[in-house]
C-alpha positions as CSV (number, residue, x, y, z in Angstrom):
1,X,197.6,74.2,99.2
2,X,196.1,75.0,95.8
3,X,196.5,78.4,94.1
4,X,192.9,79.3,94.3
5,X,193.4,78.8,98.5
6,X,196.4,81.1,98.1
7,X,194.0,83.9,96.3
8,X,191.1,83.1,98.9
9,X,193.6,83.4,102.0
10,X,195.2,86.9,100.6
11,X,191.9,88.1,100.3
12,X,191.1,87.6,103.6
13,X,194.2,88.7,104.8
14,X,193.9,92.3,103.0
15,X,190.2,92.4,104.1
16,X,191.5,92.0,107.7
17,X,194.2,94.2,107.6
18,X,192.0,96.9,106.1
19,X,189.6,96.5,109.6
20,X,192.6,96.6,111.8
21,X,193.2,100.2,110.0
22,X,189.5,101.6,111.1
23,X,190.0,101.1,114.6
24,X,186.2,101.8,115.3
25,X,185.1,98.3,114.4
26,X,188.3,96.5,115.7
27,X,187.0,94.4,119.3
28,X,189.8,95.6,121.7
29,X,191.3,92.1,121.9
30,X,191.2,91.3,118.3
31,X,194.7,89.5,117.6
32,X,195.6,87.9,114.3
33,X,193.1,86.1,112.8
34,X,190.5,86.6,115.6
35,X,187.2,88.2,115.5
36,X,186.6,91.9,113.9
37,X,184.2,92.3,116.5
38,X,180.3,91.7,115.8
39,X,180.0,93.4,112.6
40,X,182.3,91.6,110.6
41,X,184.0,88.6,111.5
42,X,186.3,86.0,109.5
43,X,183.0,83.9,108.8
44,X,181.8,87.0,107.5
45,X,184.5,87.7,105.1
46,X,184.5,83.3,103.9
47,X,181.1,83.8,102.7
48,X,181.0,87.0,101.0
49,X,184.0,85.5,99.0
50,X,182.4,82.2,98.2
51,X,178.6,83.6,97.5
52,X,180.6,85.7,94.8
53,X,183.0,83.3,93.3
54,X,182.6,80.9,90.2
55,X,182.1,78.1,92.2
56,X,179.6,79.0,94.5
57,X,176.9,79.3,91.3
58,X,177.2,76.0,90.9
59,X,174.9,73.2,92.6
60,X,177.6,71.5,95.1
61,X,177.4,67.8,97.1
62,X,175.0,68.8,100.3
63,X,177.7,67.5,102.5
64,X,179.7,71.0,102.2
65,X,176.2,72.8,102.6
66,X,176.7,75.5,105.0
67,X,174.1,75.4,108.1
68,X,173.8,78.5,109.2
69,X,172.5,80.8,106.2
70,X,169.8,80.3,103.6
71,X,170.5,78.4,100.6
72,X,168.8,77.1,97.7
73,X,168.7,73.5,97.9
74,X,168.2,70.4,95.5
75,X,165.7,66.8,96.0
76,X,166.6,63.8,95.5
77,X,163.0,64.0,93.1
78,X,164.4,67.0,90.9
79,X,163.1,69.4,92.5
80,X,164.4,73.1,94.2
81,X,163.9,74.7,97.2
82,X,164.9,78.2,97.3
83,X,166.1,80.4,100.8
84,X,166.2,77.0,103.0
85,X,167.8,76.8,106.2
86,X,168.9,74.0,108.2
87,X,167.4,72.7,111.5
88,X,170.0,70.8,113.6
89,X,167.7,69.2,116.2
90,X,164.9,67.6,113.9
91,X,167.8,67.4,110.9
92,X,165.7,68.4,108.3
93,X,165.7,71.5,106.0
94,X,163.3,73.9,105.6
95,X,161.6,76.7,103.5
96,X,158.4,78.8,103.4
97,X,156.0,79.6,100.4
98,X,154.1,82.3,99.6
99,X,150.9,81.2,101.3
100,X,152.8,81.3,104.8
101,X,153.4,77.1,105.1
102,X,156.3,76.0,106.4
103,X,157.5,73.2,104.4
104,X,160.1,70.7,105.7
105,X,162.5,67.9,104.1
106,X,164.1,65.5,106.0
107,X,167.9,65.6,105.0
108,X,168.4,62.3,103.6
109,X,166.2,63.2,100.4
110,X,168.6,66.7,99.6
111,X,171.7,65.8,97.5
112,X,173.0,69.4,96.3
113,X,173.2,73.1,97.5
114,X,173.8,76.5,96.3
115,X,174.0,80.0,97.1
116,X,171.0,82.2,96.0
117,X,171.6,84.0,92.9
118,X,172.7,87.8,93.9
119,X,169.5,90.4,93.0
120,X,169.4,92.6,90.1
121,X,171.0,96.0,90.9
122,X,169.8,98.6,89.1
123,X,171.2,102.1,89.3
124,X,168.2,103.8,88.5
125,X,166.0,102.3,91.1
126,X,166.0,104.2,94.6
127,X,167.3,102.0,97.2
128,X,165.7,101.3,100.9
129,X,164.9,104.6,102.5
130,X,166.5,106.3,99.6
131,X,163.3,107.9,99.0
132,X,162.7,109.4,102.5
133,X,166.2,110.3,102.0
134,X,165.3,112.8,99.1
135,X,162.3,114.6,100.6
């Protein structure tokens, strides 16, 4: 196991550990390593540590693509589609534009994915319902 699985795997076990302490989101037959009920689970946890890391800013081969969460992917033509998803049964990725269109690729002609960049934060700029918040 490489050092940078060693880092990734204490992460996740001091993230879990911290959920076991608030008992109000533990599921009441959560044993090691099992699910932290609906709200956060140890899926959760792998992808919030890859979408921040190094490596997940970097285009990667398509075959490590995950399938369940939007991602920006990369033609076989040049080309990028950002916030695509998978579709299992028709095995093709997808994506809509501004105009509404649903546009679809069939998975043969995508060679690299990558996370979507993370949006500005801006400390200045009132947050969802932070306004309604202040009236």
């Amino acid at each position: 196991m490489s050092q940078r699985e060693n880092e990734l795997r204490e992460i996740i076990s001091d993230l879990i550990q911290g959920a076991r302490r608030d008992r109000s989101i533990l599921s009441s037959k959560a044993g090691p390593l099992h699910i932290i009920e609906t709200r956060v689970t140890k899926g959760q946890v792998l992808r919030a540590i890859h979408a921040t890391s190094q490596e997940a800013m970097q285009w990667q081969p398509i075959e490590t693509a995950p399938k369940d969460q939007l991602i920006d992917i990369w033609l076989a033509d040049g080309l990028r589609w950002c916030d695509c998803y998978y579709d299992r049964i028709c095995d093709e990725w997808r994506t809509s534009r501004p105009s509404c269109k649903l546009v679809t690729i069939k998975a043969r002609f995508v060679t690299h994915w990558m996370f979507p960049p993370a949006a500005p934060v801006d400390d200045d700029t009132p947050q969802c319902g932070a306004q309604e918040a202040a009236r």
